[in-house]
C-alpha beads as a LAMMPS data file, in Angstrom:
LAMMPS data file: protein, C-alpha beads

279 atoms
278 bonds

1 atom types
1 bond types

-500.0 500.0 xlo xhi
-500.0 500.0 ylo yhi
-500.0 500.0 zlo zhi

Masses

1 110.0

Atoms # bond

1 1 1 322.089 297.173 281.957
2 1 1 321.034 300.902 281.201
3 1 1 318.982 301.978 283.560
4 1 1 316.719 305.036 282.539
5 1 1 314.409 306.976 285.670
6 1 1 311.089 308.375 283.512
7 1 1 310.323 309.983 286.802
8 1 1 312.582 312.808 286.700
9 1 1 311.442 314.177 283.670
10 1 1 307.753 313.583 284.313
11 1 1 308.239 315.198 288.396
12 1 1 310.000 318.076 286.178
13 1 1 307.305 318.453 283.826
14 1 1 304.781 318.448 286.943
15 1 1 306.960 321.131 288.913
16 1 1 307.000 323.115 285.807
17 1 1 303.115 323.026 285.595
18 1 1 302.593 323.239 288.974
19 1 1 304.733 326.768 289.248
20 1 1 302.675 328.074 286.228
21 1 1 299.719 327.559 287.925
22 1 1 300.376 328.544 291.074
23 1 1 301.668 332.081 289.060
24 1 1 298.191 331.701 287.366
25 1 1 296.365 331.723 290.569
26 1 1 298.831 334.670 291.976
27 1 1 297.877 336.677 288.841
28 1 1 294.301 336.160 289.144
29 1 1 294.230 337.099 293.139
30 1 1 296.261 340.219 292.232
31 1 1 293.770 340.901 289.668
32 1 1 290.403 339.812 291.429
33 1 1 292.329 342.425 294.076
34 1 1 292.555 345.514 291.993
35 1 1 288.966 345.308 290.541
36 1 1 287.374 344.856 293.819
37 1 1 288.928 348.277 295.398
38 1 1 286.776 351.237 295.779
39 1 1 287.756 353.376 292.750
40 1 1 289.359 357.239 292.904
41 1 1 286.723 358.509 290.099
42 1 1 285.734 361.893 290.011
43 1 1 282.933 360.893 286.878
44 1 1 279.585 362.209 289.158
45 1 1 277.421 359.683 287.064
46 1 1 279.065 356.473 288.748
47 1 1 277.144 357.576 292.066
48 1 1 272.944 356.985 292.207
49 1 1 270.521 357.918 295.064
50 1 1 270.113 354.377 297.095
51 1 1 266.373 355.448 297.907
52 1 1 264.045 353.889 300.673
53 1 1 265.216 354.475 303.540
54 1 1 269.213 354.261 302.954
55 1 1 271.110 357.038 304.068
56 1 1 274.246 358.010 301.540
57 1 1 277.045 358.699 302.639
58 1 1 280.307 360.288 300.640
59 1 1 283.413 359.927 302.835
60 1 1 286.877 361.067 301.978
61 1 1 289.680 358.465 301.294
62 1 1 292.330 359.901 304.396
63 1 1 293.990 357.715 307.000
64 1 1 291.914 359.659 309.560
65 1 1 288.482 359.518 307.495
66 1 1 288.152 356.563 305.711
67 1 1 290.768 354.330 305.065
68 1 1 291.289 350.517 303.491
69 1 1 294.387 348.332 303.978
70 1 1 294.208 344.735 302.330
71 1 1 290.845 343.350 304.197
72 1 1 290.638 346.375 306.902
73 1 1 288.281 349.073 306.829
74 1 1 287.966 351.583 308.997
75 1 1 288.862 355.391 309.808
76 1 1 287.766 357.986 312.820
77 1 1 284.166 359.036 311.345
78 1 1 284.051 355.733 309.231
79 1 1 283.534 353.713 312.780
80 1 1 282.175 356.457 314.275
81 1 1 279.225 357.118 311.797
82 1 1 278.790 352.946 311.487
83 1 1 278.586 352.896 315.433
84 1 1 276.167 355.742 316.179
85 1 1 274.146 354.038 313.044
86 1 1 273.978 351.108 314.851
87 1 1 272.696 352.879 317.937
88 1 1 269.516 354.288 315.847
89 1 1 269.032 351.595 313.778
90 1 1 270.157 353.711 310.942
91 1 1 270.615 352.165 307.133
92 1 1 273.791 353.223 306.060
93 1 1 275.890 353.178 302.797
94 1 1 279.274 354.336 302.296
95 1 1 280.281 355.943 298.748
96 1 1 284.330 356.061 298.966
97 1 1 285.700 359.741 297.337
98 1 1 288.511 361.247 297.022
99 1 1 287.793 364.573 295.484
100 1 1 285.958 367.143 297.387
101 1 1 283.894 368.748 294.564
102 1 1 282.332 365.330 293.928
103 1 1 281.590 364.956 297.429
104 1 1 279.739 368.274 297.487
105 1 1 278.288 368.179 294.230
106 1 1 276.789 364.939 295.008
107 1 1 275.142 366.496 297.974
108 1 1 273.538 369.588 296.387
109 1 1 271.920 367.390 293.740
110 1 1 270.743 364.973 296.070
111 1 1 273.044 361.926 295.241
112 1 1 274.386 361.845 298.935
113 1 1 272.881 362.927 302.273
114 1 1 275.988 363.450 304.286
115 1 1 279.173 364.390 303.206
116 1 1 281.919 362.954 305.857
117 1 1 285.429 365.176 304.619
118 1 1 288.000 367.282 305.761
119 1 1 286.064 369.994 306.126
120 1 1 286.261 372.313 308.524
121 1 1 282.977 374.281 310.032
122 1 1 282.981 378.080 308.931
123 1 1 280.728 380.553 307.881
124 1 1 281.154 380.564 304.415
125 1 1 280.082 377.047 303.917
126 1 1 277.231 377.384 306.501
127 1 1 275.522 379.567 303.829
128 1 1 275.363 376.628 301.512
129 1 1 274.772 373.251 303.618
130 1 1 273.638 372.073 307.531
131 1 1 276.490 370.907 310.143
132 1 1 276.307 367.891 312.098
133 1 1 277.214 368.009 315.817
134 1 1 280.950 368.638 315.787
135 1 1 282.710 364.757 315.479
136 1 1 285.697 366.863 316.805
137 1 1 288.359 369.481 316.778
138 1 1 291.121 370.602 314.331
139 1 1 293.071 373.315 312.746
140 1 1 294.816 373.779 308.851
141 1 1 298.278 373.045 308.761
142 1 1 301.063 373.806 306.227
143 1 1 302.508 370.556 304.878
144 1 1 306.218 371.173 303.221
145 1 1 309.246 369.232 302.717
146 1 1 312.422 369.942 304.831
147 1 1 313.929 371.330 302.129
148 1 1 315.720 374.562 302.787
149 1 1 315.223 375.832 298.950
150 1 1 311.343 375.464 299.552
151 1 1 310.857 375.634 302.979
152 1 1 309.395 378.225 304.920
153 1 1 309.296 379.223 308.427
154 1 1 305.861 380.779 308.818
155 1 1 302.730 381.462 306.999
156 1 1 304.417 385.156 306.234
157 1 1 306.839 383.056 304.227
158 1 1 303.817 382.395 302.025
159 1 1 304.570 385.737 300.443
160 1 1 304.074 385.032 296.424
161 1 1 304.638 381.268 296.959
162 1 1 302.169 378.713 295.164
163 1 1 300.491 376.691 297.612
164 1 1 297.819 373.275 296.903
165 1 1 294.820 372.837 298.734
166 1 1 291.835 370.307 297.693
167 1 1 289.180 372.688 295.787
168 1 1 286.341 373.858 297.442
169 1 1 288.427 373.344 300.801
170 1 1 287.829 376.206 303.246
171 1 1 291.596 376.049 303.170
172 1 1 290.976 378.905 300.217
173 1 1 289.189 381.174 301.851
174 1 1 291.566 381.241 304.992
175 1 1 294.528 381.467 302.291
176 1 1 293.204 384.512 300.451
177 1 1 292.350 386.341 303.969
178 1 1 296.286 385.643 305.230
179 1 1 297.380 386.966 301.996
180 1 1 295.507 390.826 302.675
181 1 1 296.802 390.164 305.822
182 1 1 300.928 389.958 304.829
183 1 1 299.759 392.799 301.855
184 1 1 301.387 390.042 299.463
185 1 1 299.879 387.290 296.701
186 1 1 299.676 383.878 297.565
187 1 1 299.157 381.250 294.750
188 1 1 296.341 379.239 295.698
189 1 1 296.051 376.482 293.636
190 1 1 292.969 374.365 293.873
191 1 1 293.210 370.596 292.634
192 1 1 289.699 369.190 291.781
193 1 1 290.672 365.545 291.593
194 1 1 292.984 365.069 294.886
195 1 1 291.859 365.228 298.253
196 1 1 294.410 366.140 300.917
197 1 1 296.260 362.388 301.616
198 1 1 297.214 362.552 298.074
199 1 1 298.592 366.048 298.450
200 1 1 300.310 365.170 301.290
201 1 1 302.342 362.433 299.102
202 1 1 302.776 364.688 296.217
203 1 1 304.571 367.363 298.559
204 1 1 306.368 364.583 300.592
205 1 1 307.366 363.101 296.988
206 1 1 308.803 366.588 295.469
207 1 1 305.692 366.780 293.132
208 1 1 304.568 369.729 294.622
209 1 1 306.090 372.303 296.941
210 1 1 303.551 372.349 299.886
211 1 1 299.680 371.822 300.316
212 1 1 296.961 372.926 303.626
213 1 1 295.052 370.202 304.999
214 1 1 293.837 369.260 308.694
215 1 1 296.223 368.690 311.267
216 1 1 294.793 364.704 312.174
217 1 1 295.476 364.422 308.450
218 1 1 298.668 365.377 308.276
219 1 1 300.089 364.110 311.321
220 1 1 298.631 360.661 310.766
221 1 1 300.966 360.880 307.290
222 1 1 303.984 362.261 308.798
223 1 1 304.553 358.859 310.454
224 1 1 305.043 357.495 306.596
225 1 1 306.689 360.416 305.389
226 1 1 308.824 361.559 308.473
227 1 1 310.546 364.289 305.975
228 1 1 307.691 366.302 305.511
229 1 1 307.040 369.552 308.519
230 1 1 303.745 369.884 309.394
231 1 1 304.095 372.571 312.233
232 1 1 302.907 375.516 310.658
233 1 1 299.386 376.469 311.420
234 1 1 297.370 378.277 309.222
235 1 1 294.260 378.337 311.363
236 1 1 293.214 377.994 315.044
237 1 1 291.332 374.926 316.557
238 1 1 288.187 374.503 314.595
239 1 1 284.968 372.326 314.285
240 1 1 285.071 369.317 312.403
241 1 1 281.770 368.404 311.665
242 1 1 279.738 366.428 308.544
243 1 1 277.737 367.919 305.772
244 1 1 273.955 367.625 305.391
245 1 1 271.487 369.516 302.547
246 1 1 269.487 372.223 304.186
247 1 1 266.611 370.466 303.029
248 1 1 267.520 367.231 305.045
249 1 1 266.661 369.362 309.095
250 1 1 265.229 365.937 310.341
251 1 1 268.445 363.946 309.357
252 1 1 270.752 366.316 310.747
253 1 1 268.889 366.259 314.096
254 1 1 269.021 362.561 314.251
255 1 1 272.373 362.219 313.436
256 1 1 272.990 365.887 316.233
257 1 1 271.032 363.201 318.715
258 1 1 273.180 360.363 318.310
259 1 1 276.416 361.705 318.305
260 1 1 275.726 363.846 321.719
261 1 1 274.394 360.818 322.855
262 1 1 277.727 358.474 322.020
263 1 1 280.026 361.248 322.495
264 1 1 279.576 360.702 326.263
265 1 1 279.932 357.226 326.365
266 1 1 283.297 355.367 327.078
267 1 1 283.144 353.765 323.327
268 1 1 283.313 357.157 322.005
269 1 1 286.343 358.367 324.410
270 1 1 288.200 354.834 323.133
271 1 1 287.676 355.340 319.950
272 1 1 289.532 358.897 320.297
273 1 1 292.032 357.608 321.794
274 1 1 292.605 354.843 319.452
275 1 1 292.684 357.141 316.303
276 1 1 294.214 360.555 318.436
277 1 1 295.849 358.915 321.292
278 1 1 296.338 361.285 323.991
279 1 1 295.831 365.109 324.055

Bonds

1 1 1 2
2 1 2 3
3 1 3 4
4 1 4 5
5 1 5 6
6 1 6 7
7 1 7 8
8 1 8 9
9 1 9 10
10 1 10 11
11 1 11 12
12 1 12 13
13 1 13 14
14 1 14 15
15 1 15 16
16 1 16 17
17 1 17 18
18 1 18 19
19 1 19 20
20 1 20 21
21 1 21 22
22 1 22 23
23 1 23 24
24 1 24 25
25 1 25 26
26 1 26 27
27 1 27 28
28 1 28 29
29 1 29 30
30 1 30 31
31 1 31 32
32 1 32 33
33 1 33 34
34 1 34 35
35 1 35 36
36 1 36 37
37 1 37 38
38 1 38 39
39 1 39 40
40 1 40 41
41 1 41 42
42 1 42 43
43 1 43 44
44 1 44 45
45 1 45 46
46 1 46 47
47 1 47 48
48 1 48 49
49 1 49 50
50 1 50 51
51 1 51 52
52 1 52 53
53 1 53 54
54 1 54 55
55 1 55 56
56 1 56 57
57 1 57 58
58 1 58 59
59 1 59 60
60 1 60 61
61 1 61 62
62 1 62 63
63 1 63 64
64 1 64 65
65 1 65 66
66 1 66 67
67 1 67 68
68 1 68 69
69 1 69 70
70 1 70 71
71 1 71 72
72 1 72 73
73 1 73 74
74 1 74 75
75 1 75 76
76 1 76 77
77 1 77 78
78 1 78 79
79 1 79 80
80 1 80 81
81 1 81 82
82 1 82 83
83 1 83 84
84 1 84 85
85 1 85 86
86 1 86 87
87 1 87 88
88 1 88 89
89 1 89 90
90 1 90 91
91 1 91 92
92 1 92 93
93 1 93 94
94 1 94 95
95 1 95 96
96 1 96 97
97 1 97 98
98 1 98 99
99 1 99 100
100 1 100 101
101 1 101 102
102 1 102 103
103 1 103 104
104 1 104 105
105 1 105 106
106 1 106 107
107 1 107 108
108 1 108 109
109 1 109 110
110 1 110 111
111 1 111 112
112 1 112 113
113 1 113 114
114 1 114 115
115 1 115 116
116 1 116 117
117 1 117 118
118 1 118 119
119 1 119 120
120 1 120 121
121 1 121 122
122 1 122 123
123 1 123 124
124 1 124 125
125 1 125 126
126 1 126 127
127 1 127 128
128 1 128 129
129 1 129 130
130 1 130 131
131 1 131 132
132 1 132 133
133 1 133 134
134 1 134 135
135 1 135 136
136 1 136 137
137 1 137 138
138 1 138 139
139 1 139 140
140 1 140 141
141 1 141 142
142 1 142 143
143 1 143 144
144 1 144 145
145 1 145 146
146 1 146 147
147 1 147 148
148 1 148 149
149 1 149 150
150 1 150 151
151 1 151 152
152 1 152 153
153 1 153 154
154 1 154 155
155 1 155 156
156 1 156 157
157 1 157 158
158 1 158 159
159 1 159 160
160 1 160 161
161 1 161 162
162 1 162 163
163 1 163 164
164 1 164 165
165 1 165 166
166 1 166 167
167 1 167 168
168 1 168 169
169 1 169 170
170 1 170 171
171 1 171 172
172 1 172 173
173 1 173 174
174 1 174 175
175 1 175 176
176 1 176 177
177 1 177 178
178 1 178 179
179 1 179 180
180 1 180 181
181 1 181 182
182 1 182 183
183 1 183 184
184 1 184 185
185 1 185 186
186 1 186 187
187 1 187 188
188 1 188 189
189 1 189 190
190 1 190 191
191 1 191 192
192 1 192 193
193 1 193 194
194 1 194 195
195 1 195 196
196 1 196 197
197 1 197 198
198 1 198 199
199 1 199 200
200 1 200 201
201 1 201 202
202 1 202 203
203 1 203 204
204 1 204 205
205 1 205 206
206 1 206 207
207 1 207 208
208 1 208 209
209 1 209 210
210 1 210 211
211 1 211 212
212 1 212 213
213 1 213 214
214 1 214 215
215 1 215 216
216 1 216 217
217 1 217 218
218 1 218 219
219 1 219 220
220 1 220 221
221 1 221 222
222 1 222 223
223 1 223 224
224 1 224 225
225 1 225 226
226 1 226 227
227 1 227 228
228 1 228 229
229 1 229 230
230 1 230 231
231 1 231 232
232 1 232 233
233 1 233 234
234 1 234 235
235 1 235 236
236 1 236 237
237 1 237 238
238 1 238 239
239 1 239 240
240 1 240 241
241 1 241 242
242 1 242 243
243 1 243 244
244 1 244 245
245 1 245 246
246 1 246 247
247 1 247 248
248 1 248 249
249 1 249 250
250 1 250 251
251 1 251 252
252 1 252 253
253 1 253 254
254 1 254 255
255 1 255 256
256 1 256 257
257 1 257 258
258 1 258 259
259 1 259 260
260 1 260 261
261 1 261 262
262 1 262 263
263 1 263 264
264 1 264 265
265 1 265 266
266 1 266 267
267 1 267 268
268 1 268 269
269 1 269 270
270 1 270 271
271 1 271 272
272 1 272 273
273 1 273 274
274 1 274 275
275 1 275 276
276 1 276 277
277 1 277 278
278 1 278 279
């Protein structure tokens, strides 16, 4: 007697389906994944004034900033500004960015209230917008590869070299001073659509030779891209602090009131030492 088993080809037929699906499903997850991340645009029109009583914020894409990983948020000033919001009963909402110019552009035309960036306090951008109490300290940094046909060993090596920095970073400013300094040119070239964790990469990746961008910044990279040297200053310690309009006095002494206030609490000391570890 012949004996036939119509349940191998049907299971195979199933299995078949079953895989195609189950790619379906992957491919739609991946997708769904993509269009829900915050998007690197520098197009100004795809931000709007929240109005009421909703504070906006721009914050900078950097592992030290703002950062997202799969389902994590979270970043230095990213908990830090949520937590002293909760504290004052602040309404809060977060525009991701990862250009500088859109960040302050947004601010002088009213689109954001606070600008939360690697930005350093000086005096030249004092003229223009209101500091916040100082979230903490930093200093500008050389980021190169360890590459002895690029490399140099001090900011005197800068000496007719090209060197990136985000535009409108104070980062120029300090770059064009150390140049009548070393009686030399120095090729500052400002990039209006990367902020400094994607300079980092394109120096680490050979795209560019070398970049200046904070310290936190750059040592919080160097642990992904252990061939880059990051231990050339370019500045001393300075104030990091976040942006307000000149207009906006009452929301920077709010936000001056709340951040003394946490910055002597133990949340605020284990928060620094969860993002800066010891110092």
């Amino acid at each position: 007697m012949k004996t036939t088993s119509p349940l191998k080809p049907k299971s195979k037929r199933t299995a078949n389906l079953l895989i195609a699906l189950l790619l379906v499903a992957i491919g739609a997850m991946w997708l769904l994944k993509v269009c829900s991340r915050p998007t690197f645009s520098s197009d100004d029109a795809a931000y709007a004034p929240s109005g009421a009583d909703t504070i906006d914020v721009a914050i900078e894409y950097s592992p030290l900033t703002f950062y997202q990983h799969a389902d994590t948020i979270g970043g230095f000033d990213y908990d830090l500004l949520r937590a002293i919001a909760r504290e004052g009963g602040l309404k809060i909402k977060f525009h991701p960015i990862s250009a500088l110019t859109t960040a302050l552009d947004g601010l002088r035309d009213g689109r954001f209230d606070i600008v939360v960036a690697d930005v350093p306090t000086t005096a030249e951008l004092r003229e223009q917008f209101a500091f916040t109490e100082p979230a903490f300290l930093d200093r500008q940094v050389l980021v190169q590869r360890r590459d002895p046909a690029t490399h140099v060993s001090s900011a005197l090596g800068l000496a007719d070299k090209k060197v990136w920095v985000p535009a409108e970073s104070p980062a120029v400013t300090r770059l064009q001073n150390l140049a009548d300094e070393i009686g030399d040119t120095i090729h500052i070239i400002t990039d209006s659509l990367y902020g400094s964790e994607q300079l980092v990469i394109l120096t680490a990746t050979g795209e560019i030779d070398r970049a200046v961008v904070n310290e936190r910044i750059a040592r919080a990279m160097s642990r992904d891209y252990p061939d880059i040297d990051i231990s050339t200053g370019v500045t001393f310690t300075q104030f990091q602090s976040w942006l307000v309009r000149r207009d906006e006095e009452k929301l920077a002494e709010r936000i001056d009131t709340l951040l003394v206030r946490y910055k002597a609490t133990p949340a605020y000391a284990n928060l620094h030492l969860r993002y800066f570890g010891e110092e």
